[in-house]
C-alpha positions as CSV (number, residue, x, y, z in Angstrom):
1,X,7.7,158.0,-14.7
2,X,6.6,157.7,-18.2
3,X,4.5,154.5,-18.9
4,X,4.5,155.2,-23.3
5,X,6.0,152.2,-24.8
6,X,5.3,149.8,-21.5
7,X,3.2,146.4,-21.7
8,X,1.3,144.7,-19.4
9,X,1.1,140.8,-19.1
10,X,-2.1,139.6,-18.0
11,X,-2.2,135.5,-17.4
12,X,-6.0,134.8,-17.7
13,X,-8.9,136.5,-19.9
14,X,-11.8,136.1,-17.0
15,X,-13.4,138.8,-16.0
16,X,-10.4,140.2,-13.8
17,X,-8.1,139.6,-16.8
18,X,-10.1,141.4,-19.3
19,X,-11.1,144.3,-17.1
20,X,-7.7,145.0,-16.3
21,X,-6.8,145.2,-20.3
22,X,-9.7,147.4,-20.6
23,X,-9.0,149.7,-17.9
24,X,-5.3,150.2,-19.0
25,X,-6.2,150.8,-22.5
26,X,-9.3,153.4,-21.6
27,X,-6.9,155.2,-19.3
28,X,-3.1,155.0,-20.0
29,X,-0.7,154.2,-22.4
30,X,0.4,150.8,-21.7
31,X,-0.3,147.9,-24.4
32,X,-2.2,145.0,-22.7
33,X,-1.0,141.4,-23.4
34,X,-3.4,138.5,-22.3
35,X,-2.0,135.3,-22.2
36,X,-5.3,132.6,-21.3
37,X,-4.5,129.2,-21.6
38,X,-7.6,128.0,-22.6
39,X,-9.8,128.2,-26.1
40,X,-12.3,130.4,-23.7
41,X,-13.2,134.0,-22.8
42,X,-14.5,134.6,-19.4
43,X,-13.1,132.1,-17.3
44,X,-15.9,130.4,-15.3
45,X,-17.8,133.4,-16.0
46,X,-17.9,131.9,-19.7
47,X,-21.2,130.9,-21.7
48,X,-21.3,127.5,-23.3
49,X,-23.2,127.0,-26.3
50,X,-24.8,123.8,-26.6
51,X,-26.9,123.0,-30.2
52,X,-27.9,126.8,-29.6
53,X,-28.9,126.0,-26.0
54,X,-26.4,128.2,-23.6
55,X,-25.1,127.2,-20.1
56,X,-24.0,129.5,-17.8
57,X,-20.7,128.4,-15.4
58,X,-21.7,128.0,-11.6
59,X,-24.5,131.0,-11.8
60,X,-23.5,134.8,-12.6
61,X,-26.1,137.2,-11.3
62,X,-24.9,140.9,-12.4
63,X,-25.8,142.7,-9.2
64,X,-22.7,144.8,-7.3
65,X,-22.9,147.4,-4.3
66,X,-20.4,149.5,-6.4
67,X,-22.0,151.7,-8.8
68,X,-18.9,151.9,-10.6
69,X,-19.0,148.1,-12.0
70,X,-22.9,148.4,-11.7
71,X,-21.8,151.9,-14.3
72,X,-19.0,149.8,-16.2
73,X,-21.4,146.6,-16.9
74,X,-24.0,148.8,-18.2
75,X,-21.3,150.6,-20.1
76,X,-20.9,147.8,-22.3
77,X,-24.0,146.2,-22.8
78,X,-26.8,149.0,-22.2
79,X,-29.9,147.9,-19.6
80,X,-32.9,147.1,-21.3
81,X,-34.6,150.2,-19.4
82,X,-31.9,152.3,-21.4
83,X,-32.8,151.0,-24.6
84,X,-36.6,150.7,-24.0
85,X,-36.1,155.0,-23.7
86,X,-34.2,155.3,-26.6
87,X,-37.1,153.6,-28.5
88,X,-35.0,150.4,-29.6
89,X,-36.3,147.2,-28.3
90,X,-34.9,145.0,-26.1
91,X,-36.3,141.9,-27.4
92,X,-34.8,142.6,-31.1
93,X,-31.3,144.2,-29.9
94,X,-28.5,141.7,-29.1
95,X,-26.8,143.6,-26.8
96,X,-28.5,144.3,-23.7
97,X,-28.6,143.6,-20.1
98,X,-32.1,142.1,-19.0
99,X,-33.6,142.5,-15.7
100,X,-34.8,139.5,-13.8
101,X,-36.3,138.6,-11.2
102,X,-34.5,136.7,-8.7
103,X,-35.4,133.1,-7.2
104,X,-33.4,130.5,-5.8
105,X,-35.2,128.2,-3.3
106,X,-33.8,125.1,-0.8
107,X,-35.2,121.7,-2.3
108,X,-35.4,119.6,1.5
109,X,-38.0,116.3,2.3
110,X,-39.2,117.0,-1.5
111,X,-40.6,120.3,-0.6
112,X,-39.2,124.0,-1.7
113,X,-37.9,126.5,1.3
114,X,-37.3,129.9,0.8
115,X,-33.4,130.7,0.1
116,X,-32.3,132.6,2.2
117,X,-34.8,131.0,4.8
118,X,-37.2,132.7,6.4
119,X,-39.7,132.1,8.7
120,X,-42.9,132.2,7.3
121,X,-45.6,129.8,7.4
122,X,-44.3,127.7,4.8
123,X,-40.9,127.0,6.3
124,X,-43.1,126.4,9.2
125,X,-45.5,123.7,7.9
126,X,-42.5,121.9,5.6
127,X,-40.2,121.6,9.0
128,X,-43.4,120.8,12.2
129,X,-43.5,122.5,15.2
130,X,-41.1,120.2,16.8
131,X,-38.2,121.1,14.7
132,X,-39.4,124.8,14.6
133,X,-39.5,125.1,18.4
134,X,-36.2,123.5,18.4
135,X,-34.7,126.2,15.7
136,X,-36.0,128.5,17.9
137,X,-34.6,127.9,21.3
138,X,-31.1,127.0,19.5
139,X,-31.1,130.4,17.8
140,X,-32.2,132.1,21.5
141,X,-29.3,130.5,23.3
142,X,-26.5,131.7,20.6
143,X,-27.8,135.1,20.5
144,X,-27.7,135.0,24.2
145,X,-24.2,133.1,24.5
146,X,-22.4,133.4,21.2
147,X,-19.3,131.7,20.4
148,X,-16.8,134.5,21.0
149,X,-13.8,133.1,19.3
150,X,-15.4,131.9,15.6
151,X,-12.6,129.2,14.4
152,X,-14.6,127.7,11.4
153,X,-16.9,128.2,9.4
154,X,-19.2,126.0,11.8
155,X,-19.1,128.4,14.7
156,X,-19.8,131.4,12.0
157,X,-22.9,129.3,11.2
158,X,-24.2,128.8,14.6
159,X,-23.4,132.4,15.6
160,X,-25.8,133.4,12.8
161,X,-28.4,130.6,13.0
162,X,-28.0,128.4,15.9
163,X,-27.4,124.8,16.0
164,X,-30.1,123.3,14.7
165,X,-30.9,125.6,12.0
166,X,-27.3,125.1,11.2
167,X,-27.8,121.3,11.1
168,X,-30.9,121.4,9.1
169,X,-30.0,123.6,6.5
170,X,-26.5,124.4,6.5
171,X,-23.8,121.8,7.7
172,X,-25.1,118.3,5.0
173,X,-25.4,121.1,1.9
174,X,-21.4,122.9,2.8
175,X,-20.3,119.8,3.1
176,X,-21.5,118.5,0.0
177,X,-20.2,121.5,-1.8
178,X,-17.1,121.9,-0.5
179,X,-15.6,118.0,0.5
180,X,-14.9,119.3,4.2
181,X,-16.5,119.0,7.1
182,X,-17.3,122.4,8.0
183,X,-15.2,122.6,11.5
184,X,-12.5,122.2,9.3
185,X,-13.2,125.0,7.1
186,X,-11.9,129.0,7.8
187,X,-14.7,131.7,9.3
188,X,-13.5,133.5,6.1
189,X,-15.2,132.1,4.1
190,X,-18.5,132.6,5.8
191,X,-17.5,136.3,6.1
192,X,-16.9,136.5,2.1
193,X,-20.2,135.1,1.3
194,X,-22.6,135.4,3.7
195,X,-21.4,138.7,5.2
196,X,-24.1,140.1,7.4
197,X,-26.9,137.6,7.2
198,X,-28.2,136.2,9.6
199,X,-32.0,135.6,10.7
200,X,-32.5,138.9,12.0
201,X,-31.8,140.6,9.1
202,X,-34.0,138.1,7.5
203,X,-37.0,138.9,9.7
204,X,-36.8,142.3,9.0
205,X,-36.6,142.0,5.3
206,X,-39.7,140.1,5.4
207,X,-41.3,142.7,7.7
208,X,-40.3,145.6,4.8
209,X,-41.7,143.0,2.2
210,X,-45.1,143.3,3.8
211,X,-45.0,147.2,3.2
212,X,-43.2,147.4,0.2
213,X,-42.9,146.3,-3.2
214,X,-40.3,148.8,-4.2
215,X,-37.3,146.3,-4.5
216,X,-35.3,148.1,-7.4
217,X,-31.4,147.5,-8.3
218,X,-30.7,150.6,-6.1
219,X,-31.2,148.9,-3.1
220,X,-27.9,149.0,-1.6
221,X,-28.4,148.5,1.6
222,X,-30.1,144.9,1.7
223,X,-27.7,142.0,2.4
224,X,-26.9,140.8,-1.5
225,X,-28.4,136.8,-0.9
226,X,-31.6,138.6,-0.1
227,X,-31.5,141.5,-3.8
228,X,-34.6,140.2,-5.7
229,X,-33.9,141.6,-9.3
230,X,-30.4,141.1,-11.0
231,X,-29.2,142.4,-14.4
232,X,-28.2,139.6,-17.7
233,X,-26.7,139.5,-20.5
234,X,-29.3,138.3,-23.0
235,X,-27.0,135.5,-24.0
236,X,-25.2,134.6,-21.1
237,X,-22.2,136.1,-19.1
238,X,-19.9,134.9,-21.7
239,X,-21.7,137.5,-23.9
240,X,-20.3,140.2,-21.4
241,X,-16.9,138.9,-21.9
242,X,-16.9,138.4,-25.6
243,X,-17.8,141.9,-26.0
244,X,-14.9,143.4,-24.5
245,X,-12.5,140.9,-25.1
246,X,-13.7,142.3,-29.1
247,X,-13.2,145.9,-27.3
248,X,-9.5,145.3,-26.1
249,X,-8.4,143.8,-29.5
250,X,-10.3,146.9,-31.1
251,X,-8.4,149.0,-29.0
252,X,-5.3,147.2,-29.8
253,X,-4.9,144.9,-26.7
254,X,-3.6,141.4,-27.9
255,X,-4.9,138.2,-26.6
256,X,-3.6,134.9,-27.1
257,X,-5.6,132.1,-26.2
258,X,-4.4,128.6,-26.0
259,X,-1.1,129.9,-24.5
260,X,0.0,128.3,-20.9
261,X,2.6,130.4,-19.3
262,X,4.9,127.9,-17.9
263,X,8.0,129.9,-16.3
264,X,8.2,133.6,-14.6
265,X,11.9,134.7,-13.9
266,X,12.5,137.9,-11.5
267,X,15.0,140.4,-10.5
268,X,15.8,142.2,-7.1
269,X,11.8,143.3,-6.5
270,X,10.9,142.9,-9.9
271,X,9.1,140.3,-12.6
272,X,11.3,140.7,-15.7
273,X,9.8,138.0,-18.1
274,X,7.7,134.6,-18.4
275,X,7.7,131.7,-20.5
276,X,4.4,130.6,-22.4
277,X,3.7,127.7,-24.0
278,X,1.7,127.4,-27.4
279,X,-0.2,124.8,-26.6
280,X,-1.2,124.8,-30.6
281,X,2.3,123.9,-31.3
282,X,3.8,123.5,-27.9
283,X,6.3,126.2,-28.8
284,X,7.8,128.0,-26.0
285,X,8.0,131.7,-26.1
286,X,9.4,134.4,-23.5
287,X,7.5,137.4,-23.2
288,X,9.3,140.7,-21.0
289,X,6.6,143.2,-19.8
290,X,6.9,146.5,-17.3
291,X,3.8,144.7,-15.4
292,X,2.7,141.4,-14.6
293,X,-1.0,140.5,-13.5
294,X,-2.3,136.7,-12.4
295,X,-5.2,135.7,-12.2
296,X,-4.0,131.9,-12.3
297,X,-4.3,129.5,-9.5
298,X,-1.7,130.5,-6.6
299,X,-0.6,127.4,-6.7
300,X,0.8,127.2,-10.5
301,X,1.7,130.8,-9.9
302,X,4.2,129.9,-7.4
303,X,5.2,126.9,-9.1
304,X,6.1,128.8,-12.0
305,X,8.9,130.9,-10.7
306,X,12.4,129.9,-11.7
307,X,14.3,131.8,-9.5
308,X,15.1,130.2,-6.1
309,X,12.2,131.3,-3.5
310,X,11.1,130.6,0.2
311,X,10.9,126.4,0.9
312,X,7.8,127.6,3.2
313,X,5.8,129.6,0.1
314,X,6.2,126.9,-2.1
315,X,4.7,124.7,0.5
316,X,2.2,126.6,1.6
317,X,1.2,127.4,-2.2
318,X,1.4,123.8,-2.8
319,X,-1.1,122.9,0.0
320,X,-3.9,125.5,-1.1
321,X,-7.5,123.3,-2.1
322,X,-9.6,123.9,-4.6
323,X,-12.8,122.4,-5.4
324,X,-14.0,121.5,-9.1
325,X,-17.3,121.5,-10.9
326,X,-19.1,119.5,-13.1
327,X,-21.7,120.7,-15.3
328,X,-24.9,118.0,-16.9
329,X,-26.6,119.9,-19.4
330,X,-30.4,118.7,-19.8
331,X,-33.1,119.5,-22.6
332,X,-36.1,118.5,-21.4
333,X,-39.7,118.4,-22.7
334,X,-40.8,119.8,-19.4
335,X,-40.0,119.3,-15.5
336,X,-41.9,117.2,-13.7
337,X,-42.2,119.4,-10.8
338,X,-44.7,122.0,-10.7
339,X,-45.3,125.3,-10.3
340,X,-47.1,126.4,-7.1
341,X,-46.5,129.9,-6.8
342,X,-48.2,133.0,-7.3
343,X,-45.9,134.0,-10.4
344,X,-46.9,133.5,-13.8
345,X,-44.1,131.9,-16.0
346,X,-44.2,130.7,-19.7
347,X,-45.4,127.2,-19.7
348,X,-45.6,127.6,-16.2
349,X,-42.4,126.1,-15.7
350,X,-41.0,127.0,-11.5
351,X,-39.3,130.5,-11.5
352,X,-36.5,129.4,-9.7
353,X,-32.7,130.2,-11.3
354,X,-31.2,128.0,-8.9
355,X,-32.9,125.2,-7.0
356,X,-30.2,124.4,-3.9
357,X,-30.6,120.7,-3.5
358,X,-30.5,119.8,0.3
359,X,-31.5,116.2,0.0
360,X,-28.9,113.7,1.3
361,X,-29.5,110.5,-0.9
362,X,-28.2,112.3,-3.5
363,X,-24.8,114.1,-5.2
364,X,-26.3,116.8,-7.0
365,X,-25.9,120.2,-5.4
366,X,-27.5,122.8,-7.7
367,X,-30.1,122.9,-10.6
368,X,-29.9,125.6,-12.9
369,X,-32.5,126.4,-14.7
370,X,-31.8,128.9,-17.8
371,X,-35.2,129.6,-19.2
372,X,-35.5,131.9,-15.9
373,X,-31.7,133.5,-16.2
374,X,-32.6,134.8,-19.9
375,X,-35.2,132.9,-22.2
376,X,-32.8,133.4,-24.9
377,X,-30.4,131.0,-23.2
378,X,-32.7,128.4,-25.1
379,X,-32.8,127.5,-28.5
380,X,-36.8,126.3,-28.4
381,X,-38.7,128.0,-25.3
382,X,-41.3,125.5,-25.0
383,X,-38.4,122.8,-24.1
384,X,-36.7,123.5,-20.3
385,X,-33.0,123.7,-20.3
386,X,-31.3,123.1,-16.8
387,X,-27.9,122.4,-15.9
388,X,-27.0,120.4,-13.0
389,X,-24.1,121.4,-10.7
390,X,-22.1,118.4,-9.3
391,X,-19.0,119.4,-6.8
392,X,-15.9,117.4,-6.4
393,X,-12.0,117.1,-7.0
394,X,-10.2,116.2,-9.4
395,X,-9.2,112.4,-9.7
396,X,-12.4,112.2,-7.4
397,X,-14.9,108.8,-8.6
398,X,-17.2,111.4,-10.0
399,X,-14.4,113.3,-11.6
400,X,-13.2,109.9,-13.4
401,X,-16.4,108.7,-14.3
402,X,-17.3,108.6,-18.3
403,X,-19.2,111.4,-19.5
404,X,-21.9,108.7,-20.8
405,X,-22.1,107.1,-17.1
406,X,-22.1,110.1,-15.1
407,X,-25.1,111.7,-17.5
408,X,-27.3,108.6,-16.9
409,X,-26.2,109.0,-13.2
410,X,-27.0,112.2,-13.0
411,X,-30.6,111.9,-14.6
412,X,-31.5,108.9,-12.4
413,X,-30.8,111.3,-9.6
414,X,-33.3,114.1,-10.9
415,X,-35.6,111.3,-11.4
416,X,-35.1,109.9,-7.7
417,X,-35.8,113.1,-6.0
418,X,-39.4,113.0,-8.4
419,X,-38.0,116.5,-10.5
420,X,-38.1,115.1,-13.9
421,X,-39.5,112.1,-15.5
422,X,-36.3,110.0,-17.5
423,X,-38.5,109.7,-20.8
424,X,-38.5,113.9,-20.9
425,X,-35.3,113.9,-21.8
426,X,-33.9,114.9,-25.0
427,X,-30.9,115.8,-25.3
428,X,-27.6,115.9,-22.8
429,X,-23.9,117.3,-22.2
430,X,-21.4,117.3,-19.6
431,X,-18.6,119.9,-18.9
432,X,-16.0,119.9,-16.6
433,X,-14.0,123.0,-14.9
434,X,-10.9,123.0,-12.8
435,X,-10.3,125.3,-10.2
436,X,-13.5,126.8,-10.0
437,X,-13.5,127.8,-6.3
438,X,-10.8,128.1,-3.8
439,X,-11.4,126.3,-0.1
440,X,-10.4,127.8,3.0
441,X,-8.7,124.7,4.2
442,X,-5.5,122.9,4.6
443,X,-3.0,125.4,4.2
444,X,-5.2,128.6,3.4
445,X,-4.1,129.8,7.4
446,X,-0.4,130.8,6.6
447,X,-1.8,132.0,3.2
448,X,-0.1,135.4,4.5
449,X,2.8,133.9,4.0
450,X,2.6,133.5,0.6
451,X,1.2,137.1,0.2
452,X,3.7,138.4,1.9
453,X,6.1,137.1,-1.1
454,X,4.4,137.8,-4.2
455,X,3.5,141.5,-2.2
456,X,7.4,142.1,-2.4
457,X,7.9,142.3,-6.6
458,X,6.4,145.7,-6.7
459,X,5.5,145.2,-10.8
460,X,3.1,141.9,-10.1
461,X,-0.2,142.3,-8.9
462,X,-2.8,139.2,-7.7
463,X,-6.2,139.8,-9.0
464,X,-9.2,137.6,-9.0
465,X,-10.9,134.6,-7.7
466,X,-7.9,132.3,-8.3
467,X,-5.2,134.7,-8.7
468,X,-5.8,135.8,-5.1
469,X,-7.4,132.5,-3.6
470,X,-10.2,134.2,-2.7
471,X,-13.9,133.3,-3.1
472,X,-15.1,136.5,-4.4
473,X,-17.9,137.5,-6.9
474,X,-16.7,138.2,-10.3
475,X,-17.9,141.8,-9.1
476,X,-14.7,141.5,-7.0
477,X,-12.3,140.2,-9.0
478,X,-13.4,143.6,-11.2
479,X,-12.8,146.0,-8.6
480,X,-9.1,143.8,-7.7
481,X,-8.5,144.3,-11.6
482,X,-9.5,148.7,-11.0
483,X,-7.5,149.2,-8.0
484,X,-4.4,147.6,-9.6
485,X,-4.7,149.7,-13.1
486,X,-5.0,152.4,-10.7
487,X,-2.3,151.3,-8.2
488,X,0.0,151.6,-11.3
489,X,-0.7,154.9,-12.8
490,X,-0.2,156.6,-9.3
491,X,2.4,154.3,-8.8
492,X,1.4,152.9,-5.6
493,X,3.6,150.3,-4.5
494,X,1.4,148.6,-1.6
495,X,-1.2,146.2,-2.4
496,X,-3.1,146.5,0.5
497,X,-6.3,148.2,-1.5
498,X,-6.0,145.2,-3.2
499,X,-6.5,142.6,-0.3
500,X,-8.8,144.6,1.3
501,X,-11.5,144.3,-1.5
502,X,-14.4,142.0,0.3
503,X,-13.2,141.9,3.5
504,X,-15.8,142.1,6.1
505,X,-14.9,144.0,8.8
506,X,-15.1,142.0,12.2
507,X,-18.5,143.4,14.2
508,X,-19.7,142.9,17.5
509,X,-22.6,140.2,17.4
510,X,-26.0,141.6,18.2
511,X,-29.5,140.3,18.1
């Protein structure tokens, strides 16, 4: 079948969105049309630029076990080993991928724990012997009676750690993230993004860190919470995104932003047309197209068809969670938390990127802080710039709260937990996103269900975090976006390669 002359509609320009444009223009003949129906590019993998100071959505560490998006990344924006060879210089060119180191730590009783733990002597001074010997026995009776039938993600916790590691580290942090208990919660989810981790693998990590410093971006085999160098854009993710959003338009792709599609009529087995809404002038357009990809929410996918469909799909879509984020931007003349390890930092501010906060007299969840994801992510290096990750739902109290209320919230919170001091601050910002991360609750079981109906119109493909409810790594949503450009020029009707991108094959527990 020819495919000259034939468009592709593509709801959403995040990462799956904008791959996909850029894969069908690099390798067929089909026009891409992007429909996103915000001012944005790059979804939640978007940079936001603050007074010249740049947040970064959530977190986006560029590391991937597929050396083809490792490949395509690097395609785009060269590594700064690449341009250090070709006698440029990373810290004048724009466009480059940094390396950087990688450190996230567990902030618990006002003391710092490695992330992922470990048991080294740290871990074992900040928690006593008591509560050590109790982790211990715990994680000796699950190994030697695991939980054979994991329901939630609760049982995939204790299968991997044991009860009271579990309840130390894992259960009060989950919940806070995700607004369910975690018995309530699918093993899925544990399986998407914890995959094989557990603490065996983390003992003998830290055996091979005792013999080896070699921890290059190669190394494929280690379990990806425990890679210690990721690449960066110099500016951000959204710099990533930018650039080839420039690159489709260059290559003649057409992107509309602003534009809500609001309707999506079929035929037999087919997607024939949607509706879009200008949100500029609230004009409503109808667009045809050969091929239809969504990244958008499930849920307003579903919603959106006007033909008559299933009473059980539209239920099912309906009752699909997500859980939204909140963003506080803070400038600060310095942290008032110090730096006590070994590595040497600028100012010597703490090397963490993310600090996981585990306390439980407070809301906060994350701190970013974006000196150590790219020092050009701030306008004046000798200020610190961290953003300050608040989860909850829409229509929540925090949700609702005024943007002046919730910063002076959130800064009495940092000031609680003794990580700033309130006079350090000068300057603030707030940003809310929707949708940022599909929960394996409440419906999510007969999710099949609804796969099973959108699998049936051969010309529409789910691809992405939201477009497939899936908690995947924008890494995945890529490789979702790959397979479907290449499920259509060998005209593969199945989108089982699709599904089965991050899918962690059951495995008999061992110790």
């Amino acid at each position: 079948m020819s495919r000259e002359n034939k468009t592709a509609i593509i709801v959403g320009a995040g990462p799956a969105g904008l791959t996909t444009a850029y894969e069908l223009l690099n390798k067929t003949d089909i026009k891409p049309i992007i429909f996103e129906m915000t001012d944005d590019i790059g979804g939640i993998s978007k940079t936001i630029n603050y007074k010249g100071n740049r947040i970064d959505i959530g977190g986006h560490r560029f590391f991937s076990k597929s050396d083809r998006v490792m490949q395509w990344w690097q395609n785009i924006l060269p590594l700064q080993t690449a341009l250090s060879k070709n006698g440029s210089d990373p810290e004048k060119a724009d466009k480059v991928m940094l390396i950087r180191n990688r450190l996230s730590r567990i902030f618990f009783l006002r003391k710092f724990f490695n992330y992922p733990v470990s048991l080294n002597m740290n871990t074992i001074i900040n928690l006593g012997f008591i509560r050590m010997l109790k982790i211990g026995f715990s994680y000796l009776q699950i190994r030697l009676f695991p939980i054979k039938e994991e329901k939630s993600l609760e049982d995939f916790f204790i299968n991997r750690f044991g009860s009271e590691l579990y309840l130390t580290f894992f259960k009060d942090y989950t919940e806070k993230v995700w607004g369910v208990k975690c018995n309530q919660i699918k093993p899925e989810w544990g399986a998407q993004r914890i995959k094989g981790l557990s603490v065996t693998k983390a003992l003998i990590h830290a055996f091979r860190q005792i013999f080896s410093k070699d921890f290059s971006l190669e190394q494929k085999k280690i379990e990806t919470s425990l890679i210690e160098q990721f690449m960066y854009p110099k500016f951000g993710p959204g710099q990533m995104w930018e650039t080839v959003a420039r690159m489709v338009e260059k290559k003649g792709g057409k992107i509309f932003k602003r534009h809500k599609v609001t309707g999506i009529k079929c035929e037999g087995n087919r997607i024939t047309e949607i509706k879009v809404r200008d949100e500029n002038n609230n004009e409503i357009k109808s667009q045809t197209g050969d091929y239809f990809l969504s990244t958008m929410p499930v849920k307003e996918l579903i919603n959106c068809f006007e033909n008559k469909i299933p009473h059980d799909v539209r239920e099912i879509a309906n009752g699909l969670a997500y859980r939204d984020l909140i963003t506080v931007g803070l400038l600060l003349k310095k942290l008032k938390i110090k730096n006590e390890t070994k590595i040497k930092t600028f100012n010597n501010l703490i090397p963490d990127n993310w600090i996981y906060i585990q306390e439980r007299d407070v809301r906060v969840g994350r701190i970013q802080i974006f000196n150590n994801w790219s020092p050009y992510m701030v306008q004046n290096p000798e200020n610190v710039w961290i953003g300050l990750e608040y989860f909850c739902n829409e229509g929540s109290s925090l949700w609702n709260m005024p943007d002046g209320d919730f910063i002076k919230f959130a800064i009495n919170e940092l000031s609680k937990i003794d990580i700033i001091e309130k006079d350090d601050v000068i300057d603030s910002t707030i940003i809310r996103m929707k949708n940022t991360y599909p929960v394996y609750c409440s419906t999510y079981d007969r999710f099949s269900v609804v796969r099973s109906f959108t699998d049936k119109f051969e010309n529409l493909f789910l691809i992405g975090r939201n477009g497939m409810h899936r908690y995947n790594n924008q890494d995945h949503s890529m490789l979702s976006a790959m397979i479907a450009v290449e499920n259509i020029i060998n005209e593969i009707k199945t989108k089982d390669n699709i599904w089965n991108i991050n899918i962690e094959k059951k495995k008999e527990l061992r110790v």
